[in-house]
N, C-alpha and C positions, 0 to 999 in steps of 0.2 A: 308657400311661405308668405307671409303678408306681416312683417312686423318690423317694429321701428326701436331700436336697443335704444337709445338715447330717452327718447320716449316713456320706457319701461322702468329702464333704471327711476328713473324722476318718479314714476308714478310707484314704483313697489317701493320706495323710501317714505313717498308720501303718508302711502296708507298705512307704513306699520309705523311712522310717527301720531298718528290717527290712533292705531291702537295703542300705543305706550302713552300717550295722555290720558285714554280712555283708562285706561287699565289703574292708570295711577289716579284719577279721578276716584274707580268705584272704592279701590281697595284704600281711600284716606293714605296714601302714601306722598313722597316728596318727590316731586322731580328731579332728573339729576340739574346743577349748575347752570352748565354749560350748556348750549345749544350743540354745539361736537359731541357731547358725552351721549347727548340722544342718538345724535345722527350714526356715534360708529356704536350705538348697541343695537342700533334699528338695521344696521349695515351686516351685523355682526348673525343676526336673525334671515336677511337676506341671502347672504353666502349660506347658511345652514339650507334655507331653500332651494338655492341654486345647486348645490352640491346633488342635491334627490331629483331635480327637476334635468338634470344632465343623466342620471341615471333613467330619466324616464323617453326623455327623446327620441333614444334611438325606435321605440317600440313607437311612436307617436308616427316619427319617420318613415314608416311602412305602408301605410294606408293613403290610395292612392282616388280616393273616393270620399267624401264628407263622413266623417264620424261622429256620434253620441258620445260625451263623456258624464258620466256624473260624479259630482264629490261631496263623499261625507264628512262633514266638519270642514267646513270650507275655513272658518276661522276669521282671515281677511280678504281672502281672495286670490291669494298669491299664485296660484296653481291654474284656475279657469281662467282669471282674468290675462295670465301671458299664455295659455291654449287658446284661447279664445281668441287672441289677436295674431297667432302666428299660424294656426291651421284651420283649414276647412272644416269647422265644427258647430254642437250645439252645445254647450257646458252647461250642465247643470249642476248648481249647488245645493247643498242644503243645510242649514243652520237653524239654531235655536237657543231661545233664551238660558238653557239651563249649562251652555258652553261656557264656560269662565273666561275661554280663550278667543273669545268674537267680539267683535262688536257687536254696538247695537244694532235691532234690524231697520232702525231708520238710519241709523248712519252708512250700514251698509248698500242700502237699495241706493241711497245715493250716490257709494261708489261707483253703485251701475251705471248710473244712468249718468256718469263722467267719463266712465272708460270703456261702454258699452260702442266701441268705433266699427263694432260692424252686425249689430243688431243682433247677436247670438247668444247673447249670454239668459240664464234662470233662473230663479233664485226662490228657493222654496225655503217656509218659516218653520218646521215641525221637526217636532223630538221623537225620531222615529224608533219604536220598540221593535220587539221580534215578530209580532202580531203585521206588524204595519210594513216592514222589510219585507216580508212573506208575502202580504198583497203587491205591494211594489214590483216582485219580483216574478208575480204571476203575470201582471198585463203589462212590462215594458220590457224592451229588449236594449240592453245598453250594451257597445263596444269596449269601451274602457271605462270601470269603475277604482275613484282613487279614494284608500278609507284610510286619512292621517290622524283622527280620532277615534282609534278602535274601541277603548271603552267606554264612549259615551252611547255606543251601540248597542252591548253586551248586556241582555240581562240574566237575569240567576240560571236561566235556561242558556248557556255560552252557547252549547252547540247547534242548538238549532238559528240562534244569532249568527254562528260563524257561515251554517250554512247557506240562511238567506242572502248574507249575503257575497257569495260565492254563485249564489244562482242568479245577481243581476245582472250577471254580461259575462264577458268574454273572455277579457285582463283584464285582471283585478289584483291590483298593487295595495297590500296593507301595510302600515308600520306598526310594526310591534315595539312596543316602550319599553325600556329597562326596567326588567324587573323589579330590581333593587329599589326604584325609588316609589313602586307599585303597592297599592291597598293590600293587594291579594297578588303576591307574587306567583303562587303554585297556580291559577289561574293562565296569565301571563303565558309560562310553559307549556302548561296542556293547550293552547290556543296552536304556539308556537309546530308543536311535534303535528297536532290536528291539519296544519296548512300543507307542514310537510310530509303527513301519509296522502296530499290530493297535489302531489309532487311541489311544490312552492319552491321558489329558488329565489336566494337571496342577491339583491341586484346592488344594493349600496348599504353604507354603513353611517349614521353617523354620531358620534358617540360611542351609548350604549344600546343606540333605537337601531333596530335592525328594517329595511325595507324588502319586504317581501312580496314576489309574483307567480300569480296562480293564471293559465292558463286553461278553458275547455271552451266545447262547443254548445252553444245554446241553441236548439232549433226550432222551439214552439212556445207557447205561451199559454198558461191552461184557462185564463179568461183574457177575453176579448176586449174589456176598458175594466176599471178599478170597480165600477159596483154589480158586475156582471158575476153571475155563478160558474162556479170550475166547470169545463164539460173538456170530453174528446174534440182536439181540433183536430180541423180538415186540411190545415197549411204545415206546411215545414218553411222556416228560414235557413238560407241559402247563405253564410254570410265569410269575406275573407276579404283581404288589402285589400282587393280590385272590385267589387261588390256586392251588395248586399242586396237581396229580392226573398220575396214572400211567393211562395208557390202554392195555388192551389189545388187539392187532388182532385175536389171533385167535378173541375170544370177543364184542370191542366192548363189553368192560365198561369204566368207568372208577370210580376210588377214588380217594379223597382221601391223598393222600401225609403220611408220616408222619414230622415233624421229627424230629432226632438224628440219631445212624449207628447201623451195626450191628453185635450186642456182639459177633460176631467181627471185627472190626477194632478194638472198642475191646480187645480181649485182644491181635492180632498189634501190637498198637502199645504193649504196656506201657501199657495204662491203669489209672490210680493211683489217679483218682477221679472219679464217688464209692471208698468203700472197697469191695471184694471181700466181706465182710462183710452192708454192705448190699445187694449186685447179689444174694447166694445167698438175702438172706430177701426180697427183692421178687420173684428170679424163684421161690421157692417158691411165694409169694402167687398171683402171675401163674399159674403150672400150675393153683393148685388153683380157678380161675377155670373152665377147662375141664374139670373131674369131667364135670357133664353131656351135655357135646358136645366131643366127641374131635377136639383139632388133630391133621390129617393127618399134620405135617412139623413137629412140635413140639422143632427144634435151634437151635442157638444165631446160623445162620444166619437163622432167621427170629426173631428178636428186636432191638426197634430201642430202644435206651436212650438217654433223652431226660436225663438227669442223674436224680434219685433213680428217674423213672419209668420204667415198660419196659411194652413194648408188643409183642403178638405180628404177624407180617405171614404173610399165604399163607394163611391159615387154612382157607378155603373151596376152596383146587384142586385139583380131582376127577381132577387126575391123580395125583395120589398115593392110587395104590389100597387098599393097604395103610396102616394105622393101629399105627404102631411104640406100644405102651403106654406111656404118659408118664413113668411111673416113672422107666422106664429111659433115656429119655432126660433127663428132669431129673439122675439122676444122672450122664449123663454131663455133661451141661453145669456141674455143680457141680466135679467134677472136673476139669475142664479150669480154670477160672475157679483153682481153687486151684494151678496149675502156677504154679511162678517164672518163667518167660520162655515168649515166644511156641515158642519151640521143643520145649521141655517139652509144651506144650499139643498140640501137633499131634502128638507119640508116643504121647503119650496117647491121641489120638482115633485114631489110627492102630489102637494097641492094643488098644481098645474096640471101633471099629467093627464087626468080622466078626459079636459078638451080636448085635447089631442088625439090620446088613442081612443076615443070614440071613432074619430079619422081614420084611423089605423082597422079600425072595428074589430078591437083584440078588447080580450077581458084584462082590467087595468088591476085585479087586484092579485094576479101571479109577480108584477112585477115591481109592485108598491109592498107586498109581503117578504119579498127578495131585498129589497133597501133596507125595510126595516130590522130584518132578522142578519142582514150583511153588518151594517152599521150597531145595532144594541141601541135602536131610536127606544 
């Protein structure tokens, strides 16, 4: 545990006063009065927090090892930003403009970079569909996944939305919204009965939003980073309270699995923060780590950022015969990291690519037809 209540309290008033101006700004409304009338509705919104965030603890409580969270509809923060300062974690968020209930993403990156007190926190910008959940859910393995905006996820296709994301980890706590005040109420239910034929069990209540938790084991990942093709893998994940390792069969080595994602997902996702700024002067750091002993596959696929930290993965696999000069590949990875959008970034690497794997002395166009036809460039 590593948190400071005094502290917390101050900052989760702050920020949802942050959103109640915000909110009253977009929507041409009035303020209330009083500065008290904010503060106990902003209070009043807290204790609703607080109330799901006690139901969620105890399962937080169990893990005796760094864990992966991620949240969908993070909104203000409320949920990663006090995980993030009380446990051994990597919180990742994700938000997007089309949430009525967030702030903006410049206001919120700045949240981070005020309460980010122990370099853990992520913060990704994108309105993820069922398409995109599904890739998500192919290359990352997350412990606790928390979705308190379920229908901003849901498209016309519900089930394969509910499935994906069932398949991004481990626990996975949904709230289901009151029907009654719901679009498509009949919707709502069939989500509801769907959680619970994949046993879901209701942990809190508040209102008429019910918080529901689903439980399974995730053991492999059917690609290897976000713009890689499905294939059979050769690992199983190992993962419970006390540890998590990645096991290989075909060598029977096993390693210790490395919290965060990976920084090409945090780029195909619009991630905001940390700043881009800081990812290019850590992974410089990170490169010049290895002057003495040359990573094989030193690309942005094997890099796993943990919020300020970044961390190299593969480093030792002696099928990578070839040893591309880091240079050039730092420089691409910096380059890519400075594209406006994920799509940028992949022309880019498309662009770049052919120097390199000339290096590699692999034909460049199995894996520049694999971008294109992954992506719909």
């Amino acid at each position: 545990m590593k948190t400071n209540t005094l502290r917390n309290t101050f900052a989760l008033i702050l920020i949802n006063i942050v959103f109640c101006v915000f909110n009253a700004q977009e929507n041409n409304t009035t303020l209330p009065v009083q500065d008290t009338e904010i503060i106990n509705h902003c209070q009043h919104k807290i204790n609703n927090y607080q109330t799901v965030y006690q139901s969620i603890k105890p399962l937080l409580n169990m893990y005796q090892r760094p864990f992966t969270l991620i949240e969908l509809g993070a909104s203000q923060g409320f949920f990663s930003f006090q995980i993030a300062e009380e446990y051994e974690s990597t919180c990742v968020m994700i938000e997007n403009d089309f949430n009525y209930k967030s702030i903006s993403k410049g206001t919120f990156t700045e949240l981070c970079t005020i309460y980010d007190s122990f370099g853990n926190l992520i913060l990704l910008w994108d309105h993820l569909n069922s398409t995109k959940l599904n890739r998500l859910a192919s290359c990352e393995h997350f412990d606790v996944v928390l979705v308190f905006d379920l229908l901003n996820y849901i498209d016309n296709d519900w089930q394969q939305s509910i499935k994906s994301l069932l398949d991004l980890g481990e626990i996975t706590i949904i709230e289901i919204p009151d029907p009654a005040i719901s679009k498509n109420p009949q919707t709502i239910y069939q989500i509801e009965s769907l959680l619970i034929k994949n046993n879901a069990q209701i942990i809190c209540k508040h209102g008429n939003n019910k918080i529901m938790l689903v439980k399974k084991q995730k053991k492999e990942l059917t690609r290897t980073y976000w713009l890689h093709r499905i294939k059979s893998t050769n690992y199983q994940i190992k993962s419970d309270f006390l540890r998590k390792q990645i096991y290989y069969r075909n060598n029977r080595k096993t390693l210790n699995w490395q919290p965060g994602i990976n920084l090409l997902t945090f780029k195909m996702l619009n991630g905001c923060y940390p700043l881009i700024n800081t990812i290019e002067q850590n992974l410089t750091k990170l490169s010049n780590t290895y002057n003495d002993k040359a990573h094989r596959d030193f690309m942005m696929w094997n890099i796993i950022i943990q919020g300020e930290n970044l961390v190299a993965i593969d480093d030792n696999n002696d099928k990578h015969g070839f040893v591309v000069a880091q240079e050039k590949t730092l420089s691409l990875m910096l380059g890519m990291l400075e594209q406006e959008t994920p799509d940028d970034s992949i022309r880019y690497l498309i662009n770049q690519w052919p120097i390199i794997v000339r290096e590699y002395n692999q034909n460049p166009n199995g894996l520049i037809n694999s971008l294109i036809h992954t992506n719909k460039l």
